[in-house]
N, C-alpha and C positions, 0 to 999 in steps of 0.2 A: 255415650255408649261406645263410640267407635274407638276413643280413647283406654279405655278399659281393656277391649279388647286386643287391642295393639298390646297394651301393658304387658296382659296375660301371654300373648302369643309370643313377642321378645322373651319374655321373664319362663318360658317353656322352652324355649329353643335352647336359651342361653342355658340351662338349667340338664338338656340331654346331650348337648355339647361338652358341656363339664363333667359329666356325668360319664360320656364316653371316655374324655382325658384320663378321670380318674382312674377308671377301670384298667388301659390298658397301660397307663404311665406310672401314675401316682399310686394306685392299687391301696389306698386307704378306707379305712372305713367309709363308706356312701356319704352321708353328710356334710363328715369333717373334711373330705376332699373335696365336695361342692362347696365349702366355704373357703377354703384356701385357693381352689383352681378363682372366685369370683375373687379371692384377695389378691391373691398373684397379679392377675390381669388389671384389676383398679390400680394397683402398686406401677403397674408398667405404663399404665398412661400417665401415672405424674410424673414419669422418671421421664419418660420421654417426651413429655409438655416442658420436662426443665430441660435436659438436653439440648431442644432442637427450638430453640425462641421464636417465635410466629406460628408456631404450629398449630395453637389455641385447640389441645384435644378436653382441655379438662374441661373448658367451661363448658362448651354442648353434652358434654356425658355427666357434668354434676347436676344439669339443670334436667337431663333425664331423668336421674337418679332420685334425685329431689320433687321429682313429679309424683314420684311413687307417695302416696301415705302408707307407709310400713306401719306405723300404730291402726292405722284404720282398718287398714288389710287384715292384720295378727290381731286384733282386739276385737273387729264387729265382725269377725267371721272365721277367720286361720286356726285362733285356738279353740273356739269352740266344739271346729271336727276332729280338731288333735286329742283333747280333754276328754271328747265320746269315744274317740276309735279307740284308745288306750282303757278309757273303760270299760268296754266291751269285754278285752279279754281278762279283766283283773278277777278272780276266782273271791266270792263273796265271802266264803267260810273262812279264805287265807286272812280273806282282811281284818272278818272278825276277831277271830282268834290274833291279830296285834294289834287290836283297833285301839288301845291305849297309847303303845308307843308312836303308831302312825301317826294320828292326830296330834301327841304331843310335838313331833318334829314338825309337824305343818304349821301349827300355831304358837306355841310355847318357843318351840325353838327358833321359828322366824321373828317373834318377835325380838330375842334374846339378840338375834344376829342383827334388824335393823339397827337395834340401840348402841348394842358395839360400833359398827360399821358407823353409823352418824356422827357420834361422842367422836371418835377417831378422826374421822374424815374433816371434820368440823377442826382437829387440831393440827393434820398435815396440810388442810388449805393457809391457815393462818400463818404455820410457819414460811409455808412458800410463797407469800405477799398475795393468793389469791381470794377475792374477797365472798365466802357465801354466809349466808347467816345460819344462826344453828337448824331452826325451824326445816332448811332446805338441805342439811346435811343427813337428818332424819328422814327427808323425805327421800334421798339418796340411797340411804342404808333398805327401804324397805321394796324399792324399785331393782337393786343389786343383789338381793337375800334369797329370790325363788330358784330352785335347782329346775337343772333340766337334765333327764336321767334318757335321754333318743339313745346318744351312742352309748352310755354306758350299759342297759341292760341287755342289749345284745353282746356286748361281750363278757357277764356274768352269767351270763347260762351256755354260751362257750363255751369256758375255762371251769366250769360245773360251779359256780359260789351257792352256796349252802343256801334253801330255796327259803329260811324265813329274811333271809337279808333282802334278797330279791323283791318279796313283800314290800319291805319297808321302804324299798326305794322308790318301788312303781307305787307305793300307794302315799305319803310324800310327797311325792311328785304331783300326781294327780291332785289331790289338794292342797298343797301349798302354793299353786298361782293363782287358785282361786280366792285365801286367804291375803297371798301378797298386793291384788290387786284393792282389795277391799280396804289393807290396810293404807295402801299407799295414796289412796282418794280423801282418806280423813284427815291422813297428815297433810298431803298437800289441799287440804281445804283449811285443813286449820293453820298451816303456812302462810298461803295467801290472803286470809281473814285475817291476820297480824299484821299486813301492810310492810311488814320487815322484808326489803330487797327490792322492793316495786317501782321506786322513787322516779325511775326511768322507763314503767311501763305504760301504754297509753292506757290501757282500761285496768290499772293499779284503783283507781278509786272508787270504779262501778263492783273490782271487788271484795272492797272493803264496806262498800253502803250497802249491795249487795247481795246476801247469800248464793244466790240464783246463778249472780256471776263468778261469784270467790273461787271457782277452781277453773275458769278458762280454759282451755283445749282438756286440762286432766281430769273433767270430769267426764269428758267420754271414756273413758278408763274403767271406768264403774256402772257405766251405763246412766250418765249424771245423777250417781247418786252422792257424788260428793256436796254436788248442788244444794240436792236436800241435807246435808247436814249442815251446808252455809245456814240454808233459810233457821233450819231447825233452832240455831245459835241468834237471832231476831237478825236487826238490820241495823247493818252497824256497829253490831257488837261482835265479842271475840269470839270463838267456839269454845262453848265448856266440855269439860269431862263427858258430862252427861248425855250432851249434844251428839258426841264423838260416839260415844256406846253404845244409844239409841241407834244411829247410823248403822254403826256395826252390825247389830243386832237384826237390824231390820234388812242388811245387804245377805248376811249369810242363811237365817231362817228363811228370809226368805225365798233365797235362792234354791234351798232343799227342799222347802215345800214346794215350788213352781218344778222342778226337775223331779221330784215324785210324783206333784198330779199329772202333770202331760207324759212320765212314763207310763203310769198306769193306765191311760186313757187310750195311747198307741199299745199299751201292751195288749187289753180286753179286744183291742181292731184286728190283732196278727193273730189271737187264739182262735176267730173263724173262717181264717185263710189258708189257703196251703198255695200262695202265688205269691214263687221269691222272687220277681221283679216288684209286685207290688208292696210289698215287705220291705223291701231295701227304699224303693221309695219311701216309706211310708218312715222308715228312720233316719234318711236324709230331713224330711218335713220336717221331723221332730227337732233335729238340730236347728233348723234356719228360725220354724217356729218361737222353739226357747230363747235365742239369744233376739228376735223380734220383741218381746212380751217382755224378757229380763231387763232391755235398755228403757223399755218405757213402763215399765212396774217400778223401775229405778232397786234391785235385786238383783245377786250378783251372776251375769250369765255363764262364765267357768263352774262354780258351781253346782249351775242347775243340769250342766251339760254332763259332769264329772255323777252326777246323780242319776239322771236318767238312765246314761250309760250302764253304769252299774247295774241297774233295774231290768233293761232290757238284755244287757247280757248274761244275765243272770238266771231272774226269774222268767224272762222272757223266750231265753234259748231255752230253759227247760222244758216251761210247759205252753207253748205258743207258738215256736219252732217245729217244723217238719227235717230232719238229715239233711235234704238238699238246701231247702233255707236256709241251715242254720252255714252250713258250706257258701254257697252263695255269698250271705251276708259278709263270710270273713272273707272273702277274695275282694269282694268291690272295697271293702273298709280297712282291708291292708294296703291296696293300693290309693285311696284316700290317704292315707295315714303318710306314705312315702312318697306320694306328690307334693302332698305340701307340706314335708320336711322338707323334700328338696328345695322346693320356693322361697322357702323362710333361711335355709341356712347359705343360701345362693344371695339374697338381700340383705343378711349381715354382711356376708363377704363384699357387699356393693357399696353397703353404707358408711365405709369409710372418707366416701366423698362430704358426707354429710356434719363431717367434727374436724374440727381445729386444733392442727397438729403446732401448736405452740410448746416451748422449752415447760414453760412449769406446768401445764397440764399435762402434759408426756411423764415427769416430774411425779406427778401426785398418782398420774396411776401404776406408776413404777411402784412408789411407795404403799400404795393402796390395796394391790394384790395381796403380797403376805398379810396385810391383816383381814383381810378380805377370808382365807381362810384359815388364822386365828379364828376369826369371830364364828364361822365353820364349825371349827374342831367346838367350843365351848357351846355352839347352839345345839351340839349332837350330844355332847359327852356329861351338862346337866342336866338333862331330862331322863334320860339315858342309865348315868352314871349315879349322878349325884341325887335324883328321886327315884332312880330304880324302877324306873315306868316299862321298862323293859326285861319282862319276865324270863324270855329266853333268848340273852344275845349270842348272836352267832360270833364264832373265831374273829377275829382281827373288824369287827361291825365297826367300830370306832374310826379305825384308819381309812374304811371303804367306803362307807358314809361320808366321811369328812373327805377324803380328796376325791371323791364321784359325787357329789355337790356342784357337777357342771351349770355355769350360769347358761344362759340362750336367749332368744330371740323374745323371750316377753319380756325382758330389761332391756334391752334397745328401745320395743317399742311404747313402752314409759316412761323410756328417756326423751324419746321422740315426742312426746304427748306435753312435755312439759311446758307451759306458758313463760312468755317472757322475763325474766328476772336478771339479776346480777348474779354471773356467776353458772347461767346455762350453759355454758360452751363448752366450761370446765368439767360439770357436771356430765355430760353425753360422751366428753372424749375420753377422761374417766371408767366411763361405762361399757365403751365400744372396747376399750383396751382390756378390762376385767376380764370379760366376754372372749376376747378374744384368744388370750391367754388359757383359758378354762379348758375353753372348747378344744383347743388345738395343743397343749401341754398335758391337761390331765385327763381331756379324750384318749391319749396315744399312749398315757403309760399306767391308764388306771387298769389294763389287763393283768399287767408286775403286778400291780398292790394286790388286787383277788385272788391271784398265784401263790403268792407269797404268802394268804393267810389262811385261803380257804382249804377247806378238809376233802375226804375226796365227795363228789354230788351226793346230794341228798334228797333231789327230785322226785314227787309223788305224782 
């Protein structure tokens, strides 16, 4: 416990430290200048660990660093208050009214981007002598594919972006990690059930006999429901189609029903209260509850989270809330929301200590970005474009979508999540570099692209 605490109170200080820097030096978006002031600074201790020989600063600060579980932190707890708070304020009718297109970029398009991004990735490692097999290139593609839209949709309601785009992005968002995570558990169950890349892992053959074990550290990812889809596939055997669907099927149903029953349950508790501390508690509970219940219901706990929220900010502000509650509730849960942004993009910036800056892995992510969004622009522009799932696209939707597709911190930490194989190192440094590029390139000039397409506001 004492350790935890330590964690939290460095990873706080460190966090309003930066956070001052930024304000008065760098003057960048919140975030993106907490991830850059924690990059700078990580940057500077290896410069000057190579500098100044005996100074041995890296190894006590990576074995710090490395203490952190950043998948454990972001997965059993970080993004479930991210996924609520953000649901909270997403307006239910907005969503309605695009709930075609939404849904198609969360699922349809995601998958479209995994299979690009794998197929791809699978053919810049080979050329570059680095060895993954394809199974884990997929599993790459679906761990790299979830957008994170923090810093972009504060400055689309800035620069006024036409408010059905806005929709699509905050709501995409909100379900497309919940999607990504679910998918990224089956592929890497059904990865690791192939025995392809293991030859050098110790527990390669407990998960291949197995189920239970087939996805190692990744299936806390899912709440081990990847586990259940091992078993689901018998013992021993490969994972089928069906194996993999059933999975599916059973991670996201289920995850909507457990985030509609425990909303409705906290919501009937707030309609006979008019006590906004106890209200706010009472949807903190609800998060800690849900993602409790969704790792060991083995259902997916982003989406129950993404579900509730909706519920409670919705039906719940309206007819459950009193003025001052419902006031209340968004002050404690906007500052939720921008604590632990600032944590999570403060721990990218750190995790650099954590991936291998080797030539052809620097190499592959060099080459990996452009396709990275390639695969982007095609996971928006066929569902979009080419089935016309989107009844009314807003000016230049294509370009804003496509380069505000910010990657973030739930690809780190599934990177981080990933069990031993041939080919991890590649895979995370990869990942760290996608990520970092995103955040810090097309955070800082996706204001130009909104400018440059959007009409004037169109705010209701």
């Amino acid at each position: 416990m004492t350790h935890v605490f330590d964690t939290a109170a460095v990873l706080l200080m460190l966090a309003a430290a930066f956070g001052l820097f930024n304000h008065h030096v760098l003057r960048l978006p919140f975030t993106i200048g907490l991830m850059l002031s924690a990059l700078a600074a990580s940057a500077a201790v290896l410069v000057l660990d190579g500098l100044v020989p005996g100074a041995g600063l890296v190894g006590p600060v990576r074995t710090a660093v490395m203490s952190i579980d950043f998948h454990d932190a972001l997965m059993h707890g970080m993004l479930s208050f991210l996924l609520f708070a953000g649901a909270l304020h997403v307006e239910m009718e907005d969503l309605v009214e695009h709930k075609v297109s939404v849904i198609a970029l969360a699922s349809l398009g995601l998958l479209i981007s995994t299979a690009i991004i794998g197929f791809a990735s699978f053919g810049v490692f080979q050329l570059l002598g680095v060895s993954i097999a394809l199974p884990y290139c997929l599993v790459f593609g679906a761990l790299i594919s979830p957008t994170d839209p923090i810093a972009v949709l504060g400055i689309m309601k800035a620069v006024g972006a036409p408010r059905n785009l806005e929709i699509k992005v905050a709501g995409e968002s909100l379900f497309n990690d919940g999607f990504a995570v679910v998918v990224f558990g089956a592929l890497l169950a059904w990865a690791t059930a192939t025995g392809v890349g293991h030859e050098a892992v110790s527990h390669g053959a407990a998960a291949v006999g197995h189920g239970a074990a087939a996805v190692g550290q990744g299936a806390a990812a899912v709440g081990h429901g990847a586990a259940g889809a091992g078993a689901a596939a018998g013992h021993g055997a490969g994972l089928g189609i069906g194996s993999l669907v059933r999975f599916f099927v059973a991670e996201v149903g289920g995850g909507i029903a457990l985030g509609l029953g425990t909303g409705y349950v906290i919501y009937l508790a707030m309609r006979h209260l008019d006590e906004p501390n106890l209200e706010i508690l009472l949807s903190m509970a609800l998060v800690m509850g849900l993602t409790f219940l969704a790792f060991r219901l083995h259902v997916s706990a982003p989406l129950a989270c993404v579900v509730a929220g909706l519920f409670i900010g919705n039906r719940g502000r309206r007819l459950a809330m009193s003025a001052r509650t419902r006031n209340a509730l968004d002050i404690v849960w906007a500052f939720i929301d921008e604590m632990l942004n600032a944590i999570l993009f403060l721990l990218v910036g750190l995790e650099i200590f954590a991936v291998e800056l080797s030539r052809p892995f620097i190499l592959a992510g060099f080459a990996l970005i452009p396709i990275g969004l390639i695969a982007r622009w095609i996971s928006v522009w066929f569902p979009t474009s080419v089935l016309r799932l989107d009844k009314e696209p807003a000016p230049g939707a294509l370009k804003v979508l496509t380069w505000g597709g910010l990657k973030g911190g739930i690809s780190v930490a599934l990177a981080l999540s990933l069990p031993d194989f041939e080919g991890r190192g590649a895979i995370l440094t990869v990942t760290y570099a996608i990520v970092v590029f995103s955040i810090v390139f097309q955070g800082l000039t996706i204001g130009r692209v909104v400018r440059g397409v959007s009409v004037p506001a169109t705010h209701s």
